[in-house]
C-alpha positions, -999 to 999 in steps of 0.1 A, spaced: -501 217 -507 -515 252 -499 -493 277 -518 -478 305 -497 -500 339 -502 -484 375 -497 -503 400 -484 -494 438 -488 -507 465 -468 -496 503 -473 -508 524 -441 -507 557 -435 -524 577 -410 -550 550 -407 -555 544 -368 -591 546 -369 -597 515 -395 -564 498 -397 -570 473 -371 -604 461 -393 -580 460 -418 -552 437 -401 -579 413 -386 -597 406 -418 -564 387 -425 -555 374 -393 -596 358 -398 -589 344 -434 -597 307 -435 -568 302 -458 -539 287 -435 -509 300 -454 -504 335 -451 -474 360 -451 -486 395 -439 -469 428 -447 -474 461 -438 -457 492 -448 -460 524 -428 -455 550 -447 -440 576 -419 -476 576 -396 -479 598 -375 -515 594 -358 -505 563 -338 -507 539 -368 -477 526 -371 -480 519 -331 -507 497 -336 -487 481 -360 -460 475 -341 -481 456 -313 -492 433 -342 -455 429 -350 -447 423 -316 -470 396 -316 -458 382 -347 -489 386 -367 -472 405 -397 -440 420 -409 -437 451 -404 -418 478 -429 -411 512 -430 -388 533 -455 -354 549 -441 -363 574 -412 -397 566 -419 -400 590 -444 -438 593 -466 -429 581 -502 -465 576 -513 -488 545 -518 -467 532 -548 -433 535 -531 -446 515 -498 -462 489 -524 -428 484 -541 -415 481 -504 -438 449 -498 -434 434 -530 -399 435 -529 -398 418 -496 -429 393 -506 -423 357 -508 -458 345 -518 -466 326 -549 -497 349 -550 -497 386 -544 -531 403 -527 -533 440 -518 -551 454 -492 -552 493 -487 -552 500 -451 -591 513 -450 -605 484 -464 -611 449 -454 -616 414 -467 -638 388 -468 -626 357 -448 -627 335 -476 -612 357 -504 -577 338 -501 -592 306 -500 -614 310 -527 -594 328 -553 -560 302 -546 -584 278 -553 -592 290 -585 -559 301 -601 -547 273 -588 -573 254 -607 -562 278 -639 -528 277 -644 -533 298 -676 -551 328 -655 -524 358 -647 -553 375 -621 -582 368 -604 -607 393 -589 -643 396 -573 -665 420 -565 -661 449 -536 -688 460 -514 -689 494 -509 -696 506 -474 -698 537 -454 -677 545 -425 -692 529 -398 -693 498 -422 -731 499 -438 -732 481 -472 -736 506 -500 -735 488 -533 -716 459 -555 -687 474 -572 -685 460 -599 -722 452 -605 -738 419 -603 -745 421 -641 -706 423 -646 -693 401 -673 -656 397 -676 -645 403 -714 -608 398 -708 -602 425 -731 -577 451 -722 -593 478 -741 -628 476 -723 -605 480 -688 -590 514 -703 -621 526 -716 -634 523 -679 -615 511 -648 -641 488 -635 -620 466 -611 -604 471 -581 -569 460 -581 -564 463 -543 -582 444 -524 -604 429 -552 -581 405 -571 -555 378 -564 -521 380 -584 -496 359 -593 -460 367 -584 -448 357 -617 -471 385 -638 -460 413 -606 -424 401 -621 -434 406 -657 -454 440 -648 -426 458 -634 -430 482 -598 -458 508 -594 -448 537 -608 -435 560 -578 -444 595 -596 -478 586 -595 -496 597 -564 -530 587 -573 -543 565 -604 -511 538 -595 -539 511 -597 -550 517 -627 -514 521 -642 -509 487 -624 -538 467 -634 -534 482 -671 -499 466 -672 -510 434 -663 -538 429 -680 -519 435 -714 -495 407 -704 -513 379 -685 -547 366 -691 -574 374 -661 -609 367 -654 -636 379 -629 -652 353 -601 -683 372 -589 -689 376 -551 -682 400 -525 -643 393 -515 -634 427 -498 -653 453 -480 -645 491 -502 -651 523 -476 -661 554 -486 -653 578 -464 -644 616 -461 -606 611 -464 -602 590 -486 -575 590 -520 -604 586 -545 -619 615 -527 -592 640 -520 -572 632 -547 -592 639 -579 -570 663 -593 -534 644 -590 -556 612 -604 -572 621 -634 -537 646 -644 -521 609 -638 -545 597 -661 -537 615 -690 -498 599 -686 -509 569 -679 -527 567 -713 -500 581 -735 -479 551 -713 -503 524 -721 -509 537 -762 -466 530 -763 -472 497 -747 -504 479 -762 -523 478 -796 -554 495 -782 -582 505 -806 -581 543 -819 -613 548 -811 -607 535 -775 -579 563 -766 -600 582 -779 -630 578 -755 -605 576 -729 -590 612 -736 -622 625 -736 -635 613 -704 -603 621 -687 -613 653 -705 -648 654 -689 -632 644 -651 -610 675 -654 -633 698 -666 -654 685 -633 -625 696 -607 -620 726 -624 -655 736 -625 -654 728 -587 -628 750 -583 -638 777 -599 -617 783 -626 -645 780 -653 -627 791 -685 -604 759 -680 -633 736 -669 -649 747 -703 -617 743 -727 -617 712 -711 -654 700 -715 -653 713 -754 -622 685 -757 -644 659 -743 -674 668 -766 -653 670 -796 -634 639 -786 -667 617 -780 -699 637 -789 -722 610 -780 -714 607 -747 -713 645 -740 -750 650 -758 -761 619 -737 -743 636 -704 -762 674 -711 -793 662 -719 -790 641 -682 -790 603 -696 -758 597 -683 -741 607 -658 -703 610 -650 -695 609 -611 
C-alpha cells in the first residue's frame, strides 16, 4: 500500500558531501524508494562515487550523452523523465534529509488527495554540518496564495517539499536557460496550478557553504528573476501591486551585485528603480529597519 517515491539528485562536482547526500536516502524509514542521480559531467571523482552506489544497486545512475554539463535544470529533466514514482522529491547533491521526510509527507498527501505539494522546514547548516537556523521560520504560516510566494520565495522546492507526479506533469520541465533561480520558476508554476500546504518540521538539512549556487550565482539568479516574472505575469492573475514589489526587489538584489562589483552608476540606476517601485521598503531599508541579504 506504500506508494512508490522518486527521488532526484543532480550532482556535480560534489565529492566532498555527496555521499551525506546519497545515505540520507538509503536511511529513510520509508520502504519504497526509487533513487536517481544525474551526474552532470563530474569531474572531481563524483560521479565515481556514484558509480560504486550504482554498482551496488542503491540508485540509478544517469548522465547526459558524453557526459556533457547541461546545468541543474537539464539533469532534473533527465531524472524526471526517467522517474516512475507517484511522488517526486528533490534533493540537490549538498544537502541531506531527514530520515523521516518520505514517510511523513506520503503520509500526508496521501491523507489529502486534494493537496498538489507538500513541504517542511530546512535547517540551515554550515559545512561541517552545525545547525544554523529554520528556513522557513517557526512562525511560518502557509497562506496558499501564489502571490505571497512571488512576493518572496520562502520555500525550498528541493529538498523541502514532496510532489506529486501528476502536478510535475501539469507544470511542464525546468526551464533549461535558466542557470540559477529554476526553483523558483518551478515552484511558481506549480503553485498556480495545484493547491499546496506547509507541514512544519525540519525534513532536510540546507548547507551553506563557500561554493554553493545561491552563493556564486547571484548575478545569473536575480537577471533570471526578472524573466521569470514577466513569465509568471503571462501565466497567473497576480496583484499589480505584487509585480510591482517583486520588480523592485529584484531591483534592490541587482543593484547589490553591482555595487559589489564596482560598477556604481549601474548599482544606483538600479536602486533609484527599486525606490520608486516600492518606496516603503527602500526608506525602511536606508534608515536600517530592514534589511535585504
Amino acid at each position: 500500500m506504500n506508494p512508490l517515491v522518486t527521488v532526484i539528485t543532480p550532482a556535480f562536482n560534489r565529492a566532498e558531501y555527496i555521499t551525506e547526500a546519497v545515505e540520507s536516502v538509503l536511511g529513510q524509514s520509508y520502504p519504497r524508494i526509487e533513487f536517481i542521480v544525474i551526474d552532470d559531467g563530474s569531474s572531481d571523482g563524483t560521479f565515481e562515487i556514484l558509480q560504486k552506489y550504482e554498482a551496488g544497486k542503491k540508485l540509478e545512475l544517469l548522465s547526459h550523452t558524453n557526459r556533457e554539463n547541461k546545468g541543474q535544470s537539464s539533469a532534473l529533466n533527465l531524472g524526471l523523465k526517467a522517474a516512475k514514482g507517484e511522488y517526486i522529491v528533490i534533493l540537490d547533491s549538498d544537502d541531506y534529509l531527514h530520515e523521516d521526510k518520505i514517510r511523513d509527507q506520503v503520509a500526508y498527501l496521501e491523507a489529502h488527495p486534494e493537496v498538489g505539494m507538500v513541504y517542511g522546514q530546512a535547517m540551515a547548516v554550515s559545512e561541517n554540518g552545525q545547525h544554523l537556523f529554520p528556513l522557513p521560520p517557526d512562525s511560518h504560516e502557509e497562506t496558499g496564495d501564489p502571490n505571497d510566494l512571488l512576493l518572496d520565495c520562502y520555500m525550498a522546492l528541493p529538498g523541502g517539499a514532496m510532489v506529486r507526479s501528476k502536478v510535475f506533469q501539469q507544470a511542464g520541465f525546468f526551464e533549461e536557460r535558466f542557470r540559477a533561480g529554476q526553483d523558483h520558476d518551478m515552484v511558481l508554476r506549480i503553485a498556480e496550478i495545484a493547491p499546496y500546504t506547509f507541514l512544519k518540521g525540519t525534513v532536510f538539512f540546507y548547507r551553506k557553504h563557500g561554493e554553493s549556487i545561491s552563493k556564486t550565482g547571484l548575478e545569473r539568479r536575480w537577471k533570471a528573476g526578472f524573466e521569470i516574472l514577466d513569465r509568471a505575469k503571462s501565466r497567473y492573475p497576480y496583484k499589480r501591486s505584487v509585480l510591482r514589489k517583486r520588480l523592485a526587489l529584484l531591483h534592490f538584489r541587482m543593484a547589490q551585485v553591482r555595487w559589489k562589483q564596482g560598477r556604481i552608476f549601474h548599482a544606483a540606476a538600479h536602486l533609484l528603480r527599486a525606490g520608486i517601485g516600492d518606496p516603503k521598503r527602500s526608506f525602511d531599508v536606508i534608515r536600517g529597519h530592514e534589511a535585504i541579504n
